[in-house]
Structure formats: C-alpha cells, structure tokens
N, C-alpha and C positions, 0 to 999 in steps of 0.2 A: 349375594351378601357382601364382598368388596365391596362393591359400587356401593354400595351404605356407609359400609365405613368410611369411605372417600369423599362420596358427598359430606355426611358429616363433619368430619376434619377441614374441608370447604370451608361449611361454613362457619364452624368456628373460627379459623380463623379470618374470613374476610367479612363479617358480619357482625362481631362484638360487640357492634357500637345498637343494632337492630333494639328497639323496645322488647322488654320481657315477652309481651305477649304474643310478638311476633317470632321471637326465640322459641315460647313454648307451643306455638302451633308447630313451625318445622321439625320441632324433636319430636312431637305427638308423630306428626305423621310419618319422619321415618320408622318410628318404633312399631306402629300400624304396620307398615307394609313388612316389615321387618317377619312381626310375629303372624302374619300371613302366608309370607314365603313358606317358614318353617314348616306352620301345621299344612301347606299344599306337599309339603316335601315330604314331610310325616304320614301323612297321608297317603301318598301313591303305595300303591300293594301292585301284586305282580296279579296276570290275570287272572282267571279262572282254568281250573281243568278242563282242558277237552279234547281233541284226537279224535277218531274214529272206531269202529269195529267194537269188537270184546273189551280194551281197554280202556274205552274212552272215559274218561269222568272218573278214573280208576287212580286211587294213591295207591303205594306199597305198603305192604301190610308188614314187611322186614325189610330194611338195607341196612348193607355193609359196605364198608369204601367207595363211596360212588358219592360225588358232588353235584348238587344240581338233577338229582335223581327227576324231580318233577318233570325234567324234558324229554325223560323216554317216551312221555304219551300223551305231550301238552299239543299237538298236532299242528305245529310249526317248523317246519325245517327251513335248512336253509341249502339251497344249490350245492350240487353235485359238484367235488373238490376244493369244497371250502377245509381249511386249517381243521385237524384233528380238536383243537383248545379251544375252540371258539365260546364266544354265549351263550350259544345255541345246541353247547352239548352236555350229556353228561360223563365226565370225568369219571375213568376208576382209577383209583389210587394203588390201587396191587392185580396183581391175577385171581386172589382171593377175592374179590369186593361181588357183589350178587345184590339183585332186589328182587324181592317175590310179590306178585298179583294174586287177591282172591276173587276170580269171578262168582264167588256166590254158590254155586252149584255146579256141578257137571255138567261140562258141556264140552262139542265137537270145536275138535282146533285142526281146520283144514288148510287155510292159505297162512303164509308169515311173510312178511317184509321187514327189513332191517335198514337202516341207515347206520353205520358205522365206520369207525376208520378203517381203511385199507387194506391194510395185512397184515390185518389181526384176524383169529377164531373168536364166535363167540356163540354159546349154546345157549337153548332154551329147551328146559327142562320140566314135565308136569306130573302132579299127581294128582287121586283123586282122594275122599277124604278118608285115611284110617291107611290109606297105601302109602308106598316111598317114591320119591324122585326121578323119573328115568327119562333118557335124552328122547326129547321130541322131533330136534331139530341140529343141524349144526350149519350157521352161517360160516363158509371157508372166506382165505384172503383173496382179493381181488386185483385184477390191472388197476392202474391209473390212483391220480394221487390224491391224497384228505378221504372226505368222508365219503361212499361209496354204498350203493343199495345194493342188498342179498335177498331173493325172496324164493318161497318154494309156493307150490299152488294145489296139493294131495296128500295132505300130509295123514287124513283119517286118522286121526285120535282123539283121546276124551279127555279131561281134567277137567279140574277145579280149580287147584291153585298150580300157579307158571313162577317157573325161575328161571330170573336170566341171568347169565355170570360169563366171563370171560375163559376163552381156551387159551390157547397158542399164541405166541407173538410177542412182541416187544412192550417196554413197560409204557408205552402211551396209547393208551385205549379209552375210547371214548364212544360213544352212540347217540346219535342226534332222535335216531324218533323207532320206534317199536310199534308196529298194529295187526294186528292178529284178526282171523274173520271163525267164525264158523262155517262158513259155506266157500266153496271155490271162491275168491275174488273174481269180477269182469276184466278188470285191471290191477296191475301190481308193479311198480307201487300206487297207490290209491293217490287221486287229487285230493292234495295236504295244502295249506297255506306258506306259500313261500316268502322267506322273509332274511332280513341281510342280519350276515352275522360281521360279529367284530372277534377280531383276536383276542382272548380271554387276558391277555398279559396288556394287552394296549387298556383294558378298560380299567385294571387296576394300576396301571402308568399313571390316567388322569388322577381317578382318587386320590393316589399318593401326591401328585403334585398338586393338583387343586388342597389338598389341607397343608401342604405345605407353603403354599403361597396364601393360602389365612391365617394362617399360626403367624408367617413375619407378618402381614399386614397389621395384623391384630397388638403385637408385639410391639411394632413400630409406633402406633396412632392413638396408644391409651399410656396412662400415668395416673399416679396416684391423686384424687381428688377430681379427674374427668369428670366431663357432666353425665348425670347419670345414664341418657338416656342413650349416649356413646357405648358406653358399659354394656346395656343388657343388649344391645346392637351388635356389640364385639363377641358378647357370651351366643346368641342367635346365631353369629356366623360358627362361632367355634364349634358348637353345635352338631350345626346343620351339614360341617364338612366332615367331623368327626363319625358321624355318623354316617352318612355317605362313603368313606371309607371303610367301616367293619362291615356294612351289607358288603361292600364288593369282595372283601377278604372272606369274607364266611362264602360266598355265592363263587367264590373265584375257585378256593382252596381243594388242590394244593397251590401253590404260589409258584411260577416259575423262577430260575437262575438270576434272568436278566432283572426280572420282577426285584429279586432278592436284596441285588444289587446295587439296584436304586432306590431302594426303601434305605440302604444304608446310607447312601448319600443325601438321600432326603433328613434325614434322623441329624445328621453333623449338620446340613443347612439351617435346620429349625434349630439346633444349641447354640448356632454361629449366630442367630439374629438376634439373641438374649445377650450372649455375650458382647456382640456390637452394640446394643442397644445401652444395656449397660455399662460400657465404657467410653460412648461418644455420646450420647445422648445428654439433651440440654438440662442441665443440672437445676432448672427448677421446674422441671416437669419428670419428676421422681419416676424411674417405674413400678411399675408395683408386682413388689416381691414375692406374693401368693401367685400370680400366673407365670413369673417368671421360674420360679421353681418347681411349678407343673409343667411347661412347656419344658423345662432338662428334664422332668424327672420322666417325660411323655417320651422325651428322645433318646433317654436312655434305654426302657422297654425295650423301643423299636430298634437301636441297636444291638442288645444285647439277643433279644428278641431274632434278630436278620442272624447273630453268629447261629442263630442254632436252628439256621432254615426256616422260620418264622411256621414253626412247630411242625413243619412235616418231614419226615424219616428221611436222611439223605442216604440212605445204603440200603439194599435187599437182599431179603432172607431167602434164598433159593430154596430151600429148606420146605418153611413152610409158607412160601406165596406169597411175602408180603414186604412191604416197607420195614426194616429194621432201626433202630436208633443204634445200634452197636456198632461201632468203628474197627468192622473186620480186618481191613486191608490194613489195619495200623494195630491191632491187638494183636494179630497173627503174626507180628514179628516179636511185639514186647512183653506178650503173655509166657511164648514158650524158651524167649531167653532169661526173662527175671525166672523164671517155671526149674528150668533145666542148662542154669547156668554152669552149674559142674560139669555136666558133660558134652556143651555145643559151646561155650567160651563165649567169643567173639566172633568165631569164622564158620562154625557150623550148621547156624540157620537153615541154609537152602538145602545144603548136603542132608539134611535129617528131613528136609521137607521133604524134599524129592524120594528118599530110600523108603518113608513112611508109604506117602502116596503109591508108587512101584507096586509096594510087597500090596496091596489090597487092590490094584489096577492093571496088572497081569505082569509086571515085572518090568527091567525097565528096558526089554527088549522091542517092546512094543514102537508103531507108528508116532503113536503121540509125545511117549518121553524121549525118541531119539530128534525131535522135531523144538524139544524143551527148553528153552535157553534159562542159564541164569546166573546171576551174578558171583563171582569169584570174590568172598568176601576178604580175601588176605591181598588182594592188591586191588580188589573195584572193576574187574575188568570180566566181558559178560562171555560165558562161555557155554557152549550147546553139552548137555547129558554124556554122549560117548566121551568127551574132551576128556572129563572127570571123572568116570566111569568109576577109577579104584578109590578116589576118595570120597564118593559117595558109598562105596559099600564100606571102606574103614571105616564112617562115621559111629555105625551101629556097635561097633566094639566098643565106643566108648561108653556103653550104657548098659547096665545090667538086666538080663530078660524081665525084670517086671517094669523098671523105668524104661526100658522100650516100649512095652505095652501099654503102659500109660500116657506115654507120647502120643502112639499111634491116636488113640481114642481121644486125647484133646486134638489132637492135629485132624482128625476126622471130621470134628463140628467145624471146624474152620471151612476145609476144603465143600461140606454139605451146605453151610450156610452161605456162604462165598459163590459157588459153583467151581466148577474141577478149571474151566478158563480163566477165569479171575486169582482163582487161588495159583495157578501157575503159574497165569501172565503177572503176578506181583512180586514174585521174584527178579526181576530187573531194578527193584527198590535199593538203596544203600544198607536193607538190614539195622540190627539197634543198636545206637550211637550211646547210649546213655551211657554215663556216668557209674563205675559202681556204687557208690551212693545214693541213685534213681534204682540200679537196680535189685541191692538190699530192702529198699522201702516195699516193690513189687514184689520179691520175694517173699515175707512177711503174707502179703496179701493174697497170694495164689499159690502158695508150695502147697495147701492141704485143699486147693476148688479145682475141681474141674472144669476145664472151661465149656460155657453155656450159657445163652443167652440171661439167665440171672444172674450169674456172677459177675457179669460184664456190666450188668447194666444199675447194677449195687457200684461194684468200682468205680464207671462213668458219673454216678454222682457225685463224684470226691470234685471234682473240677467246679461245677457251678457254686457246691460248697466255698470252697475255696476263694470262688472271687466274691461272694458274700462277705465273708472276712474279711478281703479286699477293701471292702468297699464300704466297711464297716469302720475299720480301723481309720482310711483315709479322712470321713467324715469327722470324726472324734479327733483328726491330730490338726487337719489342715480346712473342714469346713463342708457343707452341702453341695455349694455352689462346685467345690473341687470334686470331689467324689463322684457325682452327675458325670462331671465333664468327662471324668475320666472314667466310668464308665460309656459314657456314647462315644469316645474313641478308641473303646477296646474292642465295639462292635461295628463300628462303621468301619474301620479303615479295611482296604481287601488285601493286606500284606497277608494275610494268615490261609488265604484263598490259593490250592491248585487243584481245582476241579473237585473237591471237596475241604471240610476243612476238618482240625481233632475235636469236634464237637462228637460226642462219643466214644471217646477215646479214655483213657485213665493217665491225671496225674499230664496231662501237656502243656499247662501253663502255668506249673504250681514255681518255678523258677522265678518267673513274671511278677508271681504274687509273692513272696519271699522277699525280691525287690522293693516293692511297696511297701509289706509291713518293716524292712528295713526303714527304709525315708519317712516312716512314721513315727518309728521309734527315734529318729536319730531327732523330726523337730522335738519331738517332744521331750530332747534331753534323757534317753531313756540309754546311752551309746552302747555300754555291753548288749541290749538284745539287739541295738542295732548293727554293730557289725557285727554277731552273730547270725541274724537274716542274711544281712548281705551277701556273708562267707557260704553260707545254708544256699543261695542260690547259685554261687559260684560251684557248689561241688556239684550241686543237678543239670546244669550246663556251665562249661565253663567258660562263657562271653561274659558273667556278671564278674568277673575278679578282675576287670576293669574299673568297676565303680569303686571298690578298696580301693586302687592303686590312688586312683580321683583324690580320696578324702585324706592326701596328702598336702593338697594344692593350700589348703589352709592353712598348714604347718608351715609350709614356705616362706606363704607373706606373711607371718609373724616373725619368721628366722631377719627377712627382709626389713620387717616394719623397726626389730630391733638395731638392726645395723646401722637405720638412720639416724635412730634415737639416740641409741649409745658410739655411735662411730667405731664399734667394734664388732663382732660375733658374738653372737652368746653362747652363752656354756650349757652345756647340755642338761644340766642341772634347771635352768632358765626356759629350755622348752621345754623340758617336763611339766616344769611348775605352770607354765601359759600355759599348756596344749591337756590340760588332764581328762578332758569329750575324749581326746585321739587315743591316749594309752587306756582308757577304757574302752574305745571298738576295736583297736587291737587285741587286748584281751581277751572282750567276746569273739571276736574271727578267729585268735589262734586257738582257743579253746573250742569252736565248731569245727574246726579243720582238723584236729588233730584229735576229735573226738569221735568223728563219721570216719575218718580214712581207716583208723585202728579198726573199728567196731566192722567196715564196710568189707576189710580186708580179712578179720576173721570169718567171716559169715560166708563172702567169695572167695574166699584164697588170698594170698598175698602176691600172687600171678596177677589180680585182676587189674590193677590200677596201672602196671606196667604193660598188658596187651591193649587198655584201652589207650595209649597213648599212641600206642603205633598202628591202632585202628584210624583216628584220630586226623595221626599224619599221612597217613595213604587218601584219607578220603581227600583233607584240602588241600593238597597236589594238584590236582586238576579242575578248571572250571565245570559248574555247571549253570544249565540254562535257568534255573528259577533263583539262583543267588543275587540279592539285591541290595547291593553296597558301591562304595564309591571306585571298588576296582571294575566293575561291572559299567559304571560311566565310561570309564577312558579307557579301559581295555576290552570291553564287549565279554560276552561269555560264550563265545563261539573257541574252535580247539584251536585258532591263531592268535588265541588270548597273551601267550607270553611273548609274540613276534610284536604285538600290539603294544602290550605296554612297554618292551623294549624302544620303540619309536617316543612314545610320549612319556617317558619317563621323569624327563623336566615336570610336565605339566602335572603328570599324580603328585611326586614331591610335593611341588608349590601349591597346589589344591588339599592334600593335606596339612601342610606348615600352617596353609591359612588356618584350617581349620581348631589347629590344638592351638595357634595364638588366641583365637578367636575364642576360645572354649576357658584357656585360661585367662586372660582377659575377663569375661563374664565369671569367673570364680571369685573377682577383687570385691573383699569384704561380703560375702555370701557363705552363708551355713552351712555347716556340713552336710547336709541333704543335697541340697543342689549343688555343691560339689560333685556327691555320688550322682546324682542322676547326669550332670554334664557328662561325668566320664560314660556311662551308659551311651548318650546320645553322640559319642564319639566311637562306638561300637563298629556300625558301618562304614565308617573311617578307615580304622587300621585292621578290622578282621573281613572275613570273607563269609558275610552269612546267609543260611539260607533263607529263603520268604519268610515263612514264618517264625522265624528270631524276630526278623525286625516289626512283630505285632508289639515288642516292647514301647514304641509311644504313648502306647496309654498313659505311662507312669511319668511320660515330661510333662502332665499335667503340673505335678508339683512343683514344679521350679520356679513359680512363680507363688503370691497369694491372690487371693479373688480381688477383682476390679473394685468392689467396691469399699473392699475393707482398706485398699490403699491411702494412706495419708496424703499425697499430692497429684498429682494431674499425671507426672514426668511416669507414678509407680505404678497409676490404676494405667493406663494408653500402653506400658510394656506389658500388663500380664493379659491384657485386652488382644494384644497383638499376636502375644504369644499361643495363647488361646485358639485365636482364630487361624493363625496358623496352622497349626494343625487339623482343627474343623474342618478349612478349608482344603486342608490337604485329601481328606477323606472325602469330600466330597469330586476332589479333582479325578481320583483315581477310580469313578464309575468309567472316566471315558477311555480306563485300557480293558474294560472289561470284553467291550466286544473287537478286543482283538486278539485272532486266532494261531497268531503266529507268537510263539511260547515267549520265542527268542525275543520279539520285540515289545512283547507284553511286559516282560520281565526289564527289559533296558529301561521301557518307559517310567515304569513306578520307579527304578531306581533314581531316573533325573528329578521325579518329584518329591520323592525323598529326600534325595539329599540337597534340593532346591530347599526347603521347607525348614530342612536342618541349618541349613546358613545361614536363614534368614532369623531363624531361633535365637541363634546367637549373636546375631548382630542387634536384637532388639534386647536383648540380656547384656549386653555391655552397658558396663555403669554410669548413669549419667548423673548431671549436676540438679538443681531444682529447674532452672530456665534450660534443660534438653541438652546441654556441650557433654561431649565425653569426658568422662572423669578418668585421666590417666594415672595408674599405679604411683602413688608416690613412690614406694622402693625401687624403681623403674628406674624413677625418674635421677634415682641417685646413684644408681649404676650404670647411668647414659654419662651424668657429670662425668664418675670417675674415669672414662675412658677417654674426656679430654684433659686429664691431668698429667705432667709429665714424671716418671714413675723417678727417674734420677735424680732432677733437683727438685721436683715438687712445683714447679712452675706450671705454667695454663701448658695447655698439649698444643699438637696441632690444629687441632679444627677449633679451639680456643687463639691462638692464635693466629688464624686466618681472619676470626670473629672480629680481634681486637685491632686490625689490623683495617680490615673496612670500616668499622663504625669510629673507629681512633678514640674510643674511650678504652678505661682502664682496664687491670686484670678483677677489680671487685664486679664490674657491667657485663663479664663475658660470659656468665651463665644464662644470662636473658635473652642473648643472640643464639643459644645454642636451640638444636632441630625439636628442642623437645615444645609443641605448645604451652602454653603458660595456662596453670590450672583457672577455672572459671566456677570455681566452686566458690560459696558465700564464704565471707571471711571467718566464719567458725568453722567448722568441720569436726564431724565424731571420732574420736581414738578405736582404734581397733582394737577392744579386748576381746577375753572369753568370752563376756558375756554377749557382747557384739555378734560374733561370728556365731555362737550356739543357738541364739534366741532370735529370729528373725522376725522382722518387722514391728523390731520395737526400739529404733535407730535414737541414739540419744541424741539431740536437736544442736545442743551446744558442746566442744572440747576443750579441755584443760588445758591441749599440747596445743601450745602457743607457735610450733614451729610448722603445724599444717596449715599455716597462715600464710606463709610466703610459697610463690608459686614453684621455688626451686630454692632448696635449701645445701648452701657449698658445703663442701666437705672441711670441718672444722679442722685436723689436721693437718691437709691441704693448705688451709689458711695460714696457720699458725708459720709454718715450712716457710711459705712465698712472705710473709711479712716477716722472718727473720732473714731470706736472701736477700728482699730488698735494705735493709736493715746496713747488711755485711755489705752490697755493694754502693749506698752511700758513702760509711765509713772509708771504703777503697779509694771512694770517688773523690775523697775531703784528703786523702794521705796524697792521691796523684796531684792536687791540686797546690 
C-alpha cells in the first residue's frame, strides 16, 4: 500500500501535463488494485481447527488468561526449543489462566502429550458430567531450553470435560500444542505438522513499524484538495496497516517490555511527522487538519496507552495467581507512611516492616530475617536484621496495641500479595520522600481503609484522572495541537522507566500536573490560581519552586527595560504598578504556601516538615545510579562521583552558566508561562534528580504556540523545532532500552536529555523576522556602561581603544563596541504588561522611537563628556 501512495505522488507530479483521460485511467487503476489489496487483506482468516486425537476440531468451551488459546489443538507445532513467545504458542498470562474441552461424552483419556515451555508444571484435569475436577495428569519441568514435549501413555481414566491450567514455575508459560488419545498411543508425541515459528515480539515490532511508516507516508504525500483518488488510496493504506496492527496486538497480547518500548517510540515518530509536516511543509499544499489531528490524537492513545503497559498488569498478585494493576512495591512504602505517619515518621518504615513480618514468621531469630538486609532510613545506608536488632524491636513502642494490630494486618496484604521475597527484597528502596503536604493529602485518603486490592485501585485512579484535567485544561488555554503533543510526550518518553513504572501507583504525577494547570492559568491571565498551582506543586515535590523563582526573570527586564528608558531605576512603586500578573502569583504562591504548611503541620505535627528536610538532605548526599541530570554527564553516578567532578569542575560551571545564560536569554520578552516552564527545564541543571522527575517534559510542550497559529516563518520553524525536539528525543531513547548495564543506561538518557535541553533553548532565543538574534536591549545598555569612565564620564577603555583604531569620535564608539548591532526592522514592540502577559499577540509597530537605533548612549554620559569637552576648550582658548 506505500508503493501506491508513491507511485501516485510520481505521477502527479511528473505527469500533470498527461490528458484527463489518461490521468483518470491511471487513478482508476490505482484505486482498483488499491481496494483489491485491502478486501485480499480483509479477507485472509486464520485456518481451520484441526489437531489430532480427542481434541481435534475441538474449541474451549471456557478460557481464562491464555492468548491464542486456539493453538493448544490447532495441530501445528513448531521444533523442539523454539522461544517460549512465539506464534505458535499459547500464552498464559497468570498461574490462574485455564481452558476447559468438552468432549461430548465420557470417554477414556489414556495417552497425553504436551508441548510446553520448560520448566514450568502444567496439569490437566477432568471430570465427568455432574462430578468435580480432579488431576488426571501433571506434565513436570524438563532439561533443555524453550518449548519442550511431556507425555504419559497409561493414564486409565474417563471424562467428559478436560482442564488444562498451569502449576509451578515462573510467570512465562506457554504451550504450543495439547493431544490426548483414548487408546495407548503407538507414538508419542504423534506426527503433528511442523512449522517455523516467529518471536511473538518480532511480529508485532513489524506491525508497529509498518503503520508507523504509513502514518508518515500518508502524512507526508496528501494536502488539502489532493486528487481524490490519492485520498481514498491514503485512507486504504491507513487502513489496511491499522488494521494489521490490532490483529497482532489482540493475537500477540500480552505485549512484551521491549514490544512496549518501541510502540513509545513509534507513537513520538508518527507526532514528529505531523508536526514536521506542518512546520516545513510547502505552504500551498495545506495539510489537512482532520487527519492531522487524528494522527496526534492516534499517538497519543498509543503513548499514554505504552505508560500503562498497553493494558496488561505490570505487577503480580501472589496472593491470588494473577497479574495485578496495583503498584505494591510503591504503595507498600506510601500507604503505611501517609497510614501511620504518627508513629513511623520518616525513618521507621522498614523497622515496623521487618518487626511486623518477624512476629507472624517465627521471630526474627530465624535463617531468613538474619539473612534480611535493609536500608537504615536516618542515614540511607543498608544494614543486615542483627545490625538493628534493638531498633527494630523499639519500633513497636511507638504504637499502641490496636494501631499495631492494624498495621500488622495492612502490612499482611502487602507481604501476601507481593510475596515474602519481594516484600523483603524492597526494602533496599529509599523508603517515602514525600513531602508533608503529599502526605496529609494520603492521609485523608487511607487513615479509615484498609489496604486491599479495592482501595488501591479506587486511589490508582486519581492519577489517570488527574492527567484528564491535564489535558483538558491545556487544550482550552493553549490549543489541541498542544495538548496532543503533550500528551504523546508524557507517554513516550522512557525517563519515568525502572523496570517498572507508577502506573498503579496513587497521586505520582499530580506535581507534574499542578505544573501544567499552573502554565495554563498563568496564559490565560488567570495569575493568583496560577502561582497558586505552581506553589501547590512545589510543596508535593519540591524541584517545582524553581519555576516561582523563574517568573522573576520578567520583572527584571522591565526593572532593565526602565533604566534605559528613564536613565534611572525605578521606584518600587513603578514595578508594582508594571508588574501587577507578578504581585498577584505571588499572592496566590504565598497564600498556598502558607496555607498547606499550617494545615499540613497540624494534621502531622509541626515535627514533620523539619525531619523531612533532613530526610531530604541525607538522601542527596550521595549519588545514585538512575539520577539523570547534568551532574550525572560530567560526574558519572558511580561512588567516585565527587573525585570526578572535583577534576571537571571548570567544565560543569561553564556547562551550566551556559545554560541559565541560555535560558534567560530565551526569557527576553516571553510570558510568564514560559518563564515558569524555562526554570522547570533548567531543573536538571542545578538539582540532582531522579529518573522519574525528569518525566517533567511533557509540559515544555508549552513554551512555545502551535506551528501553525504562528504569524511568521521565524515563529512557526521555532515551535516546529522545539516540538520535534523533544519527539525526537523520545523516540532517541528506545536505543538505551536494551541496555543492561543500569549505570550506562542511566548516563545515556542523561546526555540526551540534556543534548535536547540545549538545543531547546538555543531554538527559544529570540530572533528577528529575517532569523538574527535579537539581543536584550537592556543588555545592551549595560555592556555600554561598562565602557564609560565612572570619574570623568569620558568613553572608558575599551571605548577608547575603539576610538583609537577607527580614529573617529567619542559620539561613533558605541558602534565599534563588542555588542552586535540589532538587525531587528526599524519599528520594534515596547515591552508592556500587556506584552509580556498575553502571548502571541506581538504588537507589529512601537511608540518608543529609541528601539530604533541599534545602541542607545547613555544620555547622562553624554551630557558629562559634552560639558568636559566644553571646559577643555575654554582651557584651550585661555592657554592660547
């Protein structure tokens, strides 16, 4: 279906001049074979049932978790050691998963053969009709590797209906082929139809990238008013791959990691060709806006879609057998410190972990708890059961016999649903970082639930909620086209990936989204709830009180833009009166701030905000391996991390100087928004954060407006850039997915990151209409005054070094100075409130006749040197 589209685009363009009716043969007949393909594609079915013995011709009369059920008795296998995933198997999805056969009637079930992965159990169970269920058979694990055949050949038993389900063994189980006889077999296993199988992840690899390379083709080769017969050509192919992809996703499912992976990466490629498309694309071959806002709104799905494992359970329920959606290993720290924050603080987690689990596991004299490592949450450092022995038993003092008891019994579902390893082994985690302010919110939500798979997974919706609003809000302040984006870069990028992610989790990205409904509030002039958001995200982590500090940078250049104006300082009375967006998100920020710390401090104690600081400080003390920031480039996160950056210490400085020049720089004449969000994106700059912080990109979507609502070429090609920058970033970062080594995974995404961040803001530097840098006027006026001479007011020295090569005057020595000379059109906008509040509604023409000239002297200055020249005439007429 390409190849259509391609020929067609041929010949449209080298055949225009062809007669109509040669035109309308060749589109007849691409559209012919076109809707031929299709209905051959549509058409293919899979084959018929068939197998041998008892089951042959036989469907299941029940399943449960098992994909591709049809191939337990389709009577094709495939060789001995083929991959557990293949095509040619079917998939169970839990321990629990089972399909039951009805042969019709009672009958003798003598011989069994199995094809199944390795070393796994898996039984088969029968009854007859009005009786129960009872083991017929049990296929044990086997030598050697992949799928593997089990058979018995005496089994003398009767049924009706057969169940097959899995025992023992690791969660990938699968069974290529089931055949059952009534009589002895001659042979076992029976001559089956052998047949090659494929990796079950390679074949949904192709899908995904075959619709992903029809999505840009399609994207690329159509415009608004194509010939029609282009169009239903384009629509056939989209189609025909679309479709082609949900077979494999349904026939595949579950979806593996790597699978997962690159669907995110695919998901940012298909947004990046809309948004390429739409910002370089030949401007009178329009595209059209109906498939281009299916094609983001399709990438969004699929990114949001990949965060939350593209619907299959990333965690299991030990418990009861199965795939869970509840994010144990991450509620088991944040349930029972927002839970029983009275009495475990900050540093008693594990200590109340461990003494719980003991008292119901033989005490903690045992093999296993003196074997038990875990982390020492008052300094981070990991220490074995005996180490800690007396403060794991003073833990229990701190709780009163019924709040022990209801400890134990939430802390029960954890370790049962988790398994007793898991629940152990996760104490080597940093325990919960939150914020009192996160964890008054949790508290509210869990002081009267016990925790249990419903209340966890009631809570876990607050998140998806949450980015609803997100994505709501963003659409209404800043447009579709925005919103899209930034949703498919909250699910494509794999910052938020370590071996799981909080999908499941309660309340882990509501910081993220706080941020956003900030920068929505703040375009749309809204400022109290906007830095109210703002501050609101600052108290739930506190990396967001950066973007406050940001929405300074716009007070500045007005303090600045006045100085040039009035050759003085203004009075504080005068930034008030310009700046009144700033004193109202100051308002709202100190009104959040000082209205959650009160409220947060009553509810936890007025202890709590001073032990989370010094929780706080212990942790980023020392590096770790999954932190990915610009200290993580030049100093590595290995433990020679501080011998490291002591050597390149020039080089972080200078690497970060660029950066905040660079960041303020792109603040000149920009809104309060993208102020905030610059400082945001200056985040992994000067702090040290972990992976998942920096899933904050999504929200540098804003910093820009959509390509096409831009007024000139210079605005749509920045927010086009900036766009695909990031796209592309997400897409860059499938290629550290398969690598194993934590330490270099982590380095890698940090260089793309902050490759990607540079380049952000070098495309966010302000330019002229014809592409020059636009440098700061007020800059430019405090470069002047430092060649002025401060004593008599005369030119300084790098003025008079000026004047001295070009041998023109002291009036000509500001044009020889280092500053470029502005290449902005001879009008230029005045920087007001309204300016700076209201983006992208630049006023074309300015009043101030003095942003006219490329460097403007310092009128005092002037005044000084044309009264010395003045006094040393008159000198000169007295010596004379």
């Amino acid at each position: 279906m390409p190849a259509v589209l391609m020929l067609r685009s041929l010949f449209t363009r080298r055949h225009s001049d062809a007669p109509p009716a040669r035109r309308f043969g060749l589109s007849a007949l691409l559209l012919a074979f076109s809707v031929v393909l299709f209905a051959l594609t549509v058409g293919c079915k899979g084959g018929s049932q068939g197998g041998t013995g008892l089951l042959a011709n036989k469907t299941p009369i029940e399943t449960k978790g098992i994909s591709g059920v049809e191939r337990l008795n389709d009577g094709r296998v495939p060789a001995e050691g083929t991959a557990w995933n293949s095509n040619r198997t079917a998939v169970f999805s839990s321990k629990s998963g089972y399909a039951i056969f009805d042969l019709g009637e009672d009958k003798p079930i003598e011989s069994v053969a199995l094809l199944g992965d390795n070393n796994d159990t898996y039984r088969l169970l029968g009854r007859s009709e009005g009786g129960e269920f009872e083991l017929l058979w049990e296929a044990t694990s086997v030598q050697g590797a992949g799928l593997r055949w089990r058979k018995t050949n005496s089994l003398g038993k009767r049924a009706r209906y057969l169940k097959l389900e899995a025992g023992r063994g690791d969660s990938s189980l699968s069974i290529a082929e089931l055949v059952v006889f009534s009589e002895p077999a001659i042979e076992l296993p029976p001559r089956l139809e052998t047949v090659s199988a494929l990796d079950s992840g390679l074949t949904y690899r192709n899908a995904i990238l075959v619709l992903t390379a029809v999505v840009v083709m399609v994207v690329a080769l159509t415009w608004t008013g194509a010939p029609w017969s282009l169009l239903i050509a384009a629509a056939l192919a989209l189609g025909w791959a679309l479709r082609g992809y949900i077979s494999v996703y349904l026939s595949e499912f579950p979806i593996g990691q790597l699978e997962v992976s690159l669907t995110r990466a695919a998901s940012a490629f298909m947004a990046a060709a809309v948004i390429a498309r739409e910002t370089y694309g030949p401007r009178d071959k329009q595209p059209i806006t109906a498939l281009n806002i299916g094609v983001l709104a399709f990438s969004a799905v699929l990114a949001v879609g990949s965060f939350y494992n593209l619907g299959h359970p990333q965690f299991y329920d030990h418990k009861n057998r199965e795939p869970s959606v509840v994010h144990n290993y991450d509620m088991r720290v944040y349930f029972p410190v927002a839970k029983y924050f009275d009495e475990l603080k900050y540093d008693g987690l594990y200590l109340a972990s461990v003494a719980t689990y003991a008292e119901e596991h033989g005490g903690l004299d045992t093999p296993e708890m003196k074997r038990t490592e875990l982390r020492d949450l008052r300094d981070h450092r990991m220490r074995k059961v005996p180490a800690i022995r007396q403060e794991i038993e003073d833990v229990k003092k701190r709780f009163s016999p019924e709040r022990w008891e209801e400890l134990k019994r939430d802390m029960r579902y954890f370790w049962e649903t988790m398994g007793s390893h898991a629940y152990l082994g996760s104490m080597a985690d940093h325990g919960g970082n939150a914020t009192p302010v996160w964890l008054t919110l949790a508290y509210f939500m869990f002081k009267s639930a016990p925790a249990s798979n419903e209340v966890l997974i009631w809570a876990g919706l607050l998140d998806p909620l949450l980015l609803l609003v997100f994505a709501v809000a963003i659409w209404r302040a800043f447009g579709a086209r925005t919103a899209l984006v930034s949703l498919v870069l909250f699910g494509a990028n794999d910052f938020y990936m370590f071996g799981s992610n909080w999908a499941g989790a309660t309340l882990r990205h509501d910081w993220m989204v706080y941020l956003g409904l900030g920068a929505a509030a703040l375009k749309t002039k809204r400022y109290k709830t906007g830095g109210a958001f703002l501050a609101m995200a600052a108290l739930i982590r506190a990396f967001p009180a950066i973007s406050l500090i940001a929405l300074g940078v716009p007070v500045l250049y007005f303090v600045l833009e006045k100085v040039k104006e009035l050759g003085r300082a203004p009075s504080l009375k005068e930034i008030i009166e310009g700046n009144r967006w700033f004193i109202d998100a100051a308002i709202g920020a100190v009104a959040c701030v000082a209205g959650w710390v009160l409220f947060s401090s009553l509810v936890l104690g007025f202890d709590a905000w001073p032990l989370w600081v010094k929780k706080i400080s212990s942790f980023t003390a020392s590096p770790h391996v999954n932190h990915i920031s610009l200290l993580t480039v030049t100093a590595g996160s290995e433990g020679n991390q501080a011998i490291v950056l002591r050597e390149r210490l020039p080089l972080h400085i200078g690497v970060t100087a660029a950066f905040v020049i660079f960041a303020l720089w792109a603040a000149y004449r920009r809104p309060p928004h993208v102020a905030a969000m610059l400082g945001m994106l200056l985040m992994p700059v000067f702090m040290y954060p972990a992976n998942y912080y920096d899933h904050f990109i999504f929200l540098l979507a804003v910093l820009v407006s959509e390509p096409l609502m831009a007024t000139t070429r210079v605005e749509r090609e920045t927010s086009g850039k900036v766009w695909l920058t990031l796209l592309l970033l997400c897409s860059a970062l499938y290629m550290t997915v398969k690598i194993n080594d934590l330490a270099m995974h982590f380095y890698q995404a940090s260089v793309l990151l902050m490759a990607a961040l540079g380049a952000v803001l070098v495309y966010l530097v302000p330019r002229t209409e014809d592409g020059a840098f636009l440098f700061p006027e007020p800059l430019k006026v405090l470069w002047e005054a430092k060649g002025s001479d401060k004593k008599t007011g005369g030119p300084g020295r790098g003025a008079k070094k000026a004047k001295k090569k070009s041998g023109a005057g002291s009036d000509d020595v500001t044009l020889q100075s280092p500053v470029m000379p502005d290449k902005r059109p001879e009008k230029e906008e005045e920087v007001t409130l309204e300016s700076v509040a209201a983006p992208d509604k630049r006023a074309v023409k300015s009043e101030d006749p003095t942003l006219e000239s490329p460097v403007v002297p310092d009128k005092r200055a002037a005044k000084e040197e044309t009264a010395a020249t003045e006094s040393d005439k008159e000198e000169s007429d007295k010596g004379a």
